[in-house]
Structures are given as structure tokens and as C-alpha cells.
Backbone as a ProteinNet text record, in pm:
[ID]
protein_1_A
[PRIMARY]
XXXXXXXXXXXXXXXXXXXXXXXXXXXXXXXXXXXXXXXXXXXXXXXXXXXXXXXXXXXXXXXXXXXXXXXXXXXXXXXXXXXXXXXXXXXXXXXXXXXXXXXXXXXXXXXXXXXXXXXXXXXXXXXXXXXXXXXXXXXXXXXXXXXXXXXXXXXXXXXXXXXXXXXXXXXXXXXXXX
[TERTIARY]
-3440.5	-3333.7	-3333.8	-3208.5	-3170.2	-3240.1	-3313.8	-3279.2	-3166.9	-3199.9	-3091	-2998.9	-3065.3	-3017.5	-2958.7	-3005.5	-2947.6	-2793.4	-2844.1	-2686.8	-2565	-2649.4	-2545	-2459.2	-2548.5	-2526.5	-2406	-2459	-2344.3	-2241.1	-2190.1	-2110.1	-2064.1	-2083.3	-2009.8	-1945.5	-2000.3	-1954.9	-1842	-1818.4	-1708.2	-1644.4	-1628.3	-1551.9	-1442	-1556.8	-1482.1	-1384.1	-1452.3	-1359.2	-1248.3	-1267.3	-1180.4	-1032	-1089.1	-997.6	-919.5	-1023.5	-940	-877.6	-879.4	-786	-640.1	-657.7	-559.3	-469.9	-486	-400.4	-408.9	-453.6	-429.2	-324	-185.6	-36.7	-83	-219.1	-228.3	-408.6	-432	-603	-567.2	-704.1	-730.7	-851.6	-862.3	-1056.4	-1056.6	-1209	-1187.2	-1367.9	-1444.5	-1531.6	-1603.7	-1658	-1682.9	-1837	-1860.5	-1994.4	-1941.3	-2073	-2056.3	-1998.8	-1973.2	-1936.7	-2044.8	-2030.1	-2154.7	-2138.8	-2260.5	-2202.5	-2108.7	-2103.4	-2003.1	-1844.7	-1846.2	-1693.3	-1647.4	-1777	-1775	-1741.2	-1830.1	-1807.7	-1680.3	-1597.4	-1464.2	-1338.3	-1388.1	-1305.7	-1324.3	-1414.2	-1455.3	-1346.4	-1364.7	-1291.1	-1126.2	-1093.7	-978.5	-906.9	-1003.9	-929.2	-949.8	-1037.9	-1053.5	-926.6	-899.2	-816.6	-666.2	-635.9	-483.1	-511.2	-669.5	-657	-659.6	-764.5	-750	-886.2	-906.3	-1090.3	-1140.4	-1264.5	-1327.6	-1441.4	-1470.7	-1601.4	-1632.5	-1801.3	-1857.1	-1912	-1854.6	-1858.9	-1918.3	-2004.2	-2058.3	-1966	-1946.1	-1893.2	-1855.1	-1993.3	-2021.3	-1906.8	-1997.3	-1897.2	-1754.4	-1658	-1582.1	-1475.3	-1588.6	-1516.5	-1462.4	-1568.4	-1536.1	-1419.2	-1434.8	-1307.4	-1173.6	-1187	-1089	-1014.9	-1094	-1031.1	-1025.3	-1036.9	-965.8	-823.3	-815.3	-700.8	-616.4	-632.5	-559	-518.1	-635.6	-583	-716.8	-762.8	-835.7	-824.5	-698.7	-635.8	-736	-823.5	-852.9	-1059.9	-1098.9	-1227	-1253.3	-1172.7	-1228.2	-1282.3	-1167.3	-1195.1	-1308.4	-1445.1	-1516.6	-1613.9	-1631.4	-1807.8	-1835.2	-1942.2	-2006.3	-1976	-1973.6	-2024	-1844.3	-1844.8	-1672.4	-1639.2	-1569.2	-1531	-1394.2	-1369.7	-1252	-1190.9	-1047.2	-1005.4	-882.5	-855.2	-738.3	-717.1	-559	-484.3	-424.7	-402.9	-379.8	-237.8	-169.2	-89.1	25.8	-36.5	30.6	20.5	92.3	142.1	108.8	72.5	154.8	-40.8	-52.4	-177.8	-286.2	-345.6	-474.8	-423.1	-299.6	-288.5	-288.5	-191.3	-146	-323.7	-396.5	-576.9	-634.4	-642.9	-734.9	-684.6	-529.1	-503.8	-505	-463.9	-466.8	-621.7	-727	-858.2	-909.5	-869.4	-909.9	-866.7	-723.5	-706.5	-764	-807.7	-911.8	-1061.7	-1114.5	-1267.2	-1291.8	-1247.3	-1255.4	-1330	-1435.1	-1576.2	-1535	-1414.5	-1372.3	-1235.9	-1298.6	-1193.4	-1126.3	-976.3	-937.2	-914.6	-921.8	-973.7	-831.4	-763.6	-703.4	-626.4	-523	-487.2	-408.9	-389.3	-300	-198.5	-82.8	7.6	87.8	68.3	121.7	120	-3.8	-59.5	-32.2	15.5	40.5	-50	-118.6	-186.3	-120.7	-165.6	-102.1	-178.6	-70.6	-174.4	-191.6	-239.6	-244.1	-119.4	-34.8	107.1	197.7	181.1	240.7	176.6	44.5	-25.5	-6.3	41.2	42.3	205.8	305.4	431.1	400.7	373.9	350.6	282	192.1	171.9	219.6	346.1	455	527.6	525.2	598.8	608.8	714.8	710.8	674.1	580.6	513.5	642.9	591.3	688	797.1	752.2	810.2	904.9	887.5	1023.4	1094.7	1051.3	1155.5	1254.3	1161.5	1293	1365	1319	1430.4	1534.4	1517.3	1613.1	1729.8	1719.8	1749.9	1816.8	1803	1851.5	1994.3	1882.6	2064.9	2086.9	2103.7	2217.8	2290.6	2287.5	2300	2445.2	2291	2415	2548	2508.9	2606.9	2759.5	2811.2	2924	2992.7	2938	2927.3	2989.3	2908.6	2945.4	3106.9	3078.6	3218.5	3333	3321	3418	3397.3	3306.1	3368.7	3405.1	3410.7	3455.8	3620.9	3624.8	3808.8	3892.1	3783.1	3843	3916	3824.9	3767.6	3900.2	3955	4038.3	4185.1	4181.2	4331.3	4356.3	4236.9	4278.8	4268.2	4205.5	4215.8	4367.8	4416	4587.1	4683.8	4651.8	4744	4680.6	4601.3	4607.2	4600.3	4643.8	4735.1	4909	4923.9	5065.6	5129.5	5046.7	5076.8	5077.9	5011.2	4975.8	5126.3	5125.7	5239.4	5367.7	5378.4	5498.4	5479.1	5381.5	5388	5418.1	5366.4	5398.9	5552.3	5616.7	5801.9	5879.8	5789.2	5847.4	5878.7	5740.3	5683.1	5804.4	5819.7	5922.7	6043.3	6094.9	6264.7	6282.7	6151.5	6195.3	6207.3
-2617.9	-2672	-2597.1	-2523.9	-2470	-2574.2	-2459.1	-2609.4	-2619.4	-2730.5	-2770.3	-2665.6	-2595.1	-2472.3	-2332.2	-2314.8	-2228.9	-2300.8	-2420.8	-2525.6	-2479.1	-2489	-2533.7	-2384.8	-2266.2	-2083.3	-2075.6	-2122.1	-2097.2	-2158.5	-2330	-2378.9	-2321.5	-2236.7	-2154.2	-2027.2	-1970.5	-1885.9	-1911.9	-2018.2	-2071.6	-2097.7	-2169.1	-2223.3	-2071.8	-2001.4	-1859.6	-1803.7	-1774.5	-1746.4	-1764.5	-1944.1	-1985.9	-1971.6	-1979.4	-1959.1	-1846.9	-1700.1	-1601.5	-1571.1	-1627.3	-1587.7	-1728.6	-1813.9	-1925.9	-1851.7	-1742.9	-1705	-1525.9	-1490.3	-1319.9	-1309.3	-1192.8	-1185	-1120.4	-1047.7	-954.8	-963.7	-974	-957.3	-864.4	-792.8	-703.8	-727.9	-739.7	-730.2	-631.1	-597.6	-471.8	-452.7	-398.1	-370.2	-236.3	-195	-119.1	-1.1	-45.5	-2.4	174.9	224.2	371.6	408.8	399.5	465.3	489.4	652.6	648	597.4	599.6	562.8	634.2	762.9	855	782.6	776.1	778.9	537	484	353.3	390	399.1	425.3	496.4	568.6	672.3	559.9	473.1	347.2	256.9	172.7	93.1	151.7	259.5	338	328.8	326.1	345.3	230	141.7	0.1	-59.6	-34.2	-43.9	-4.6	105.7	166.1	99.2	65.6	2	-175.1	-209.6	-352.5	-424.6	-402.7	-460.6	-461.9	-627.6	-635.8	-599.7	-601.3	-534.5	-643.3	-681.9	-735.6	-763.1	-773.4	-766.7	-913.8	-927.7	-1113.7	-1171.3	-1282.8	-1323.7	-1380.1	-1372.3	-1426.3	-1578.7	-1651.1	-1755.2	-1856	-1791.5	-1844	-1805.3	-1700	-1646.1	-1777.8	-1825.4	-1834.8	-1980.5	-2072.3	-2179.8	-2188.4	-2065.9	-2051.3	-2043.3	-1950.1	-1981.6	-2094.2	-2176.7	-2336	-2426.4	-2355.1	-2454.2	-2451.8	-2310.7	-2281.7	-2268.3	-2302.9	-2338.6	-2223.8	-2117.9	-2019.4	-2007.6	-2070.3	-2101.4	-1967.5	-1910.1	-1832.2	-1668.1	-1675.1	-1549.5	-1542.3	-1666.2	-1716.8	-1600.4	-1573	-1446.8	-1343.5	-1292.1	-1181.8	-1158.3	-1274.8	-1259.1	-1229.7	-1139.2	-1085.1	-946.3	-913.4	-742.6	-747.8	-657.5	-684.9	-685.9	-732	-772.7	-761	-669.2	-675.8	-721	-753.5	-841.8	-730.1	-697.5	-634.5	-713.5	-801.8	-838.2	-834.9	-867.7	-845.3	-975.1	-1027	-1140.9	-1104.4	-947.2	-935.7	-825.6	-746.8	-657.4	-676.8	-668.5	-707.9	-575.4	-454.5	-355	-298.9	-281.1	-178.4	-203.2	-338.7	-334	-263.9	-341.5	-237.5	-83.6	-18.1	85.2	181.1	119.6	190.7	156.7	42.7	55.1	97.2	90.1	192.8	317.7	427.1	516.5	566.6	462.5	527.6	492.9	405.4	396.9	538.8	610.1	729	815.1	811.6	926.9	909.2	775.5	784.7	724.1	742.2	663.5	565.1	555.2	437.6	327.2	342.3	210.3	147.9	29.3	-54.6	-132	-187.3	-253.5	-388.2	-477.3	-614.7	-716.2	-748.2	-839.9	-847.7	-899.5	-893.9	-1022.1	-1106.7	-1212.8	-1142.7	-1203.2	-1159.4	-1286.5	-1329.4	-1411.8	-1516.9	-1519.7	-1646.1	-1705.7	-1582.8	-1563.9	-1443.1	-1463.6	-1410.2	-1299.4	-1162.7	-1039.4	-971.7	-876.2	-795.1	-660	-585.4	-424.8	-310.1	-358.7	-321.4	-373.8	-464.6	-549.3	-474.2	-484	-422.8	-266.4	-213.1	-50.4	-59.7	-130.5	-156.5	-160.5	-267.9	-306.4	-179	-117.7	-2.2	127.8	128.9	244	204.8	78.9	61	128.8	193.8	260.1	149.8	208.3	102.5	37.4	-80.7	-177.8	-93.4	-24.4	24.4	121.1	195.8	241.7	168.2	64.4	-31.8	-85.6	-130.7	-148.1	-78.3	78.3	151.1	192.2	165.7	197.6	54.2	-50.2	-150.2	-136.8	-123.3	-121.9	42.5	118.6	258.4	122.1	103.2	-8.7	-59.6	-121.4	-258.7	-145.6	-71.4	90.5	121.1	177.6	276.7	170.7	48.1	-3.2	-18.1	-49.5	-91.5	55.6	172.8	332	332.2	303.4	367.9	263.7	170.2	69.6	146.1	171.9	230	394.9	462.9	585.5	547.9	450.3	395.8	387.9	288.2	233.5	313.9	429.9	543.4	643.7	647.6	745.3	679.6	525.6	493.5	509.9	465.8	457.9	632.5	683.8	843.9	858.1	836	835.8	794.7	695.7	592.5	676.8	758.6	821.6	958.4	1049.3	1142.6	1124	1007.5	987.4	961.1	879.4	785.2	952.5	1035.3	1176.5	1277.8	1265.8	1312.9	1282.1	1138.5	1056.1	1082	1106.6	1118	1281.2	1375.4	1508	1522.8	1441.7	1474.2	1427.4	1306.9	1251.6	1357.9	1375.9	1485.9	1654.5	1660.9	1783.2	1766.4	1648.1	1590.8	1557.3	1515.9	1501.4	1549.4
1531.1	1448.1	1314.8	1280.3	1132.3	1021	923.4	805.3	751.5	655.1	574.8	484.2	451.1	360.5	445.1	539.8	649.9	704.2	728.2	777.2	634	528.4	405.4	385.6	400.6	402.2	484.4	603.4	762.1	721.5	707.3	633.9	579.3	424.1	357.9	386.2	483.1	565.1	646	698.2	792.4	711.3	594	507.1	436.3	401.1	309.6	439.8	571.7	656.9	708.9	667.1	699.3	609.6	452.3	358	385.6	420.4	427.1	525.6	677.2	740	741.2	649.6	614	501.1	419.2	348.3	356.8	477.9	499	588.4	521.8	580.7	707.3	736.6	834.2	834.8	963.5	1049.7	1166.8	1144.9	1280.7	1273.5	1377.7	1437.2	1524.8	1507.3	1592.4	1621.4	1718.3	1745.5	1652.5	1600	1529.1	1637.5	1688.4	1733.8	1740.9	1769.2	1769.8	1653.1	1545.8	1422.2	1363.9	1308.1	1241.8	1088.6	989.1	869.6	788.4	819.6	725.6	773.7	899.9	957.1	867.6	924.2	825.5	682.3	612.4	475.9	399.9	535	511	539.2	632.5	675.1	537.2	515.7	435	263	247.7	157.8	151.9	263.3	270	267.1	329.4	346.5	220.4	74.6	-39.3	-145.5	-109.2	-159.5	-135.3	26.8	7.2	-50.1	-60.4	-132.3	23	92.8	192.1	224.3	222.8	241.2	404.8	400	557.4	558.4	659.6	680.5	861	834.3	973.3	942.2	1055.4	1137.4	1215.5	1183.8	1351.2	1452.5	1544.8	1641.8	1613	1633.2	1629.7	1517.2	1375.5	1235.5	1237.3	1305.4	1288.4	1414.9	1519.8	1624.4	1571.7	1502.6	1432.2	1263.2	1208.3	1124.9	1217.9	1304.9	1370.4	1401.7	1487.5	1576.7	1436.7	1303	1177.7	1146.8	1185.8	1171.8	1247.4	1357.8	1450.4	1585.9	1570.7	1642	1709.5	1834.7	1891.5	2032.7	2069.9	2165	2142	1996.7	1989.2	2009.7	2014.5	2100.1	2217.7	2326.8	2422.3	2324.3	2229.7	2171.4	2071.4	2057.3	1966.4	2034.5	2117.9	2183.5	2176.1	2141.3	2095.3	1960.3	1889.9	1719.5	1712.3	1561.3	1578.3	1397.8	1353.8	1227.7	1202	1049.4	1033.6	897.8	919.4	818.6	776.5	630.9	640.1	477.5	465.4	324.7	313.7	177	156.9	75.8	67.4	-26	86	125.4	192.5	382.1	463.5	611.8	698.2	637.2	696.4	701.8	576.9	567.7	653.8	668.3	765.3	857.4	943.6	1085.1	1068	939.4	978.7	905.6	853.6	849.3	942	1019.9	1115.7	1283.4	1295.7	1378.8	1379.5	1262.4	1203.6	1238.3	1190.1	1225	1377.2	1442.4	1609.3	1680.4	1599.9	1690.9	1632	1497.9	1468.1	1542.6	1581.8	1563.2	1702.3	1840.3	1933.4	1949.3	1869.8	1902.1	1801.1	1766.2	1692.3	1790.5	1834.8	1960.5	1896.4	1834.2	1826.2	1929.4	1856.4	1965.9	1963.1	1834.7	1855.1	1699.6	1661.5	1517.7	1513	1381.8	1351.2	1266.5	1247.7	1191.5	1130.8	999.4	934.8	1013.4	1082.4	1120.9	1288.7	1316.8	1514.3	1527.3	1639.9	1704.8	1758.6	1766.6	1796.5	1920.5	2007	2091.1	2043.3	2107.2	2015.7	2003.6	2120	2120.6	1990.3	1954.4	1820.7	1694.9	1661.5	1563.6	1541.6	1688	1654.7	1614.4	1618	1546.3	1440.3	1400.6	1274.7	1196.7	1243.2	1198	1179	1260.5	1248.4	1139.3	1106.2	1002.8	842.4	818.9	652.7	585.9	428.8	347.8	300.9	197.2	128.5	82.7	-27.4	-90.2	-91.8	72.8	86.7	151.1	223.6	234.3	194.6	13.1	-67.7	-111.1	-142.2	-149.1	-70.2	52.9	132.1	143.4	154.7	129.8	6	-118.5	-261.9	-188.6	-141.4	-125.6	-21.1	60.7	139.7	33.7	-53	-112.1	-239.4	-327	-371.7	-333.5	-209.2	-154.7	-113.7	-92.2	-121.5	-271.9	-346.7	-476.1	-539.3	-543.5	-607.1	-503.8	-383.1	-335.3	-424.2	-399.2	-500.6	-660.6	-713.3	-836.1	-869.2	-757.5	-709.4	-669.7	-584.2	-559.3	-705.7	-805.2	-873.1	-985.5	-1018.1	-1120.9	-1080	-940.7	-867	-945.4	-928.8	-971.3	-1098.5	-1187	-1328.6	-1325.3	-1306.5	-1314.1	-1314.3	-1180.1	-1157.9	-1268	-1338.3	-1390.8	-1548.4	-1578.2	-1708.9	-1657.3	-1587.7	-1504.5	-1540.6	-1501.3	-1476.3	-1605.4	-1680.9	-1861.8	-1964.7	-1903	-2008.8	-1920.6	-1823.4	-1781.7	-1865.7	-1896.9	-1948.7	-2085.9	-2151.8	-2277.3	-2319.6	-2245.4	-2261	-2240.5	-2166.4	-2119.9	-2233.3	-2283.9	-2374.4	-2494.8	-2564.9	-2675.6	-2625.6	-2505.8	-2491.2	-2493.8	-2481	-2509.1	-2649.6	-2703.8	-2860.2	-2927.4
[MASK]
++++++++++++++++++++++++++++++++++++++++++++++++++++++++++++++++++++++++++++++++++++++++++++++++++++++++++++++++++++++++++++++++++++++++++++++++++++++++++++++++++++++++++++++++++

């Protein structure tokens, strides 16, 4: 039997897990084995860099954060060593780093991913990972939104153009009859 203080550790462990996959837009788990540390530490880096935490999980604690949150469907997927990469801000980046590195580093298996709180298969996650970042999103979205708006003041710009064309016309005929 655990002691008391081992019980209270594990507890906190399930608890933090639980927090973070209750407010991460995007989880991938993924098997990590066979990586050596350079190719880890190059991962670990990267997933630092887009702001996207990494961690290695027990099964066990991971399998009980889970059934808190209500996604009990991903229990198969917690056996052989099992890491957790997720973002609490951005949707796009865990998948598109830790797919990005499964086709660089073969000994990294992607296992299973949530997605704003549905359970994903690896066909879904490698979408989600084709996906362009936020930010050209919104720019492309903003030229959508643009490009009606300029043509309406390109129309508009054409008539009054016309109508002080035509008013300078009338005033020059005038100025030559007088």
C-alpha cells in the first residue's frame, strides 16, 4: 500500500492533468521510444518555441485524468511509454510539430490527439496540421472582407471622377462663350 504522501503526489498529478487537458485547444500523445536525446531535446525545443508544453506521462495517472474529463474512449491508447504535447492558446501547432517531427524521426509514433475536447484519429491531426498558422488566416480573411469594400470605393471614385470631368467640361464652355 502507497503512503500517504505518495497517494497525496499521484493525486496532484491527476489533478494538474486533469486541468491541462480541461483547458488545452489541442493534445497529441504520442509514443516517444527510440528517440535519441538530441532528436528529444530538438522536439522539446520546438514545441517550446511555438508555446506548446510537452510532457511524459504515466499511463496509469493520465488514464484517470482522462475519465474526469470525460474522454474515457482514449484508455486503449495509453500503453508503452506515452507523451502528452498540448496548447492551451493555439489549435494548430502541437499537431503541425509533432507531425512534422513523426515524418522526420520515424521512432516517434503518434498515438491519438483531442481536439477542443473530441477525441481525434491521426487522419484528423495530420489535417489539422496542414493547416496554415493563425495568422495567415486572418490575413487572408481581412483581403476577403477588403477586396468588396476597395471595389465599392473604386465604383464610387469612377463616378464622382465623371461628374468633375463633366462639371470642368461645363465650366471651360462656359469660360469660352464668355
Amino acid at each position: 500500500m502507497p503512503s500517504e504522501k505518495v497517494l497525496q503526489q499521484k493525486k496532484e498529478i491527476v489533478r494538474q492533468l486533469s486541468e491541462n487537458m480541461k483547458s488545452a485547444k489541442t493534445i497529441v500523445f504520442a509514443d516517444y521510444r527510440g528517440l535519441t536525446v538530441e532528436q528529444d531535446t530538438e522536439l522539446r525545443n520546438k514545441l517550446r518555441k511555438a508555446g506548446v508544453e510537452y510532457k511524459v506521462v504515466k499511463n496509469t495517472l493520465t488514464k484517470l485524468a482522462a475519465k474526469e474529463n470525460g474522454l474515457e474512449e482514449l484508455e486503449p491508447y495509453f500503453n508503452g511509454p506515452t507523451s502528452m504535447a498540448f496548447s492551451d492558446k493555439d489549435v494548430v501547432a502541437p499537431a503541425k510539430i509533432m507531425v512534422e517531427y513523426a515524418e522526420k524521426y520515424e521512432n516517434l509514433e503518434l498515438k491519438v490527439g483531442v481536439v477542443e475536447g473530441k477525441v481525434c484519429d491521426l487522419k484528423t491531426l495530420k489535417a489539422i496540421a496542414a493547416l496554415p498558422p493563425k495568422e495567415e488566416l486572418v490575413a487572408k480573411a481581412l483581403g476577403i472582407l477588403k477586396s468588396p469594400i476597395a471595389g465599392l470605393v473604386n465604383v464610387l471614385n469612377g463616378n464622382i471622377r465623371g461628374l468633375v470631368i463633366a462639371l470642368n467640361a461645363i465650366a471651360e464652355k462656359k469660360k469660352e462663350s464668355a
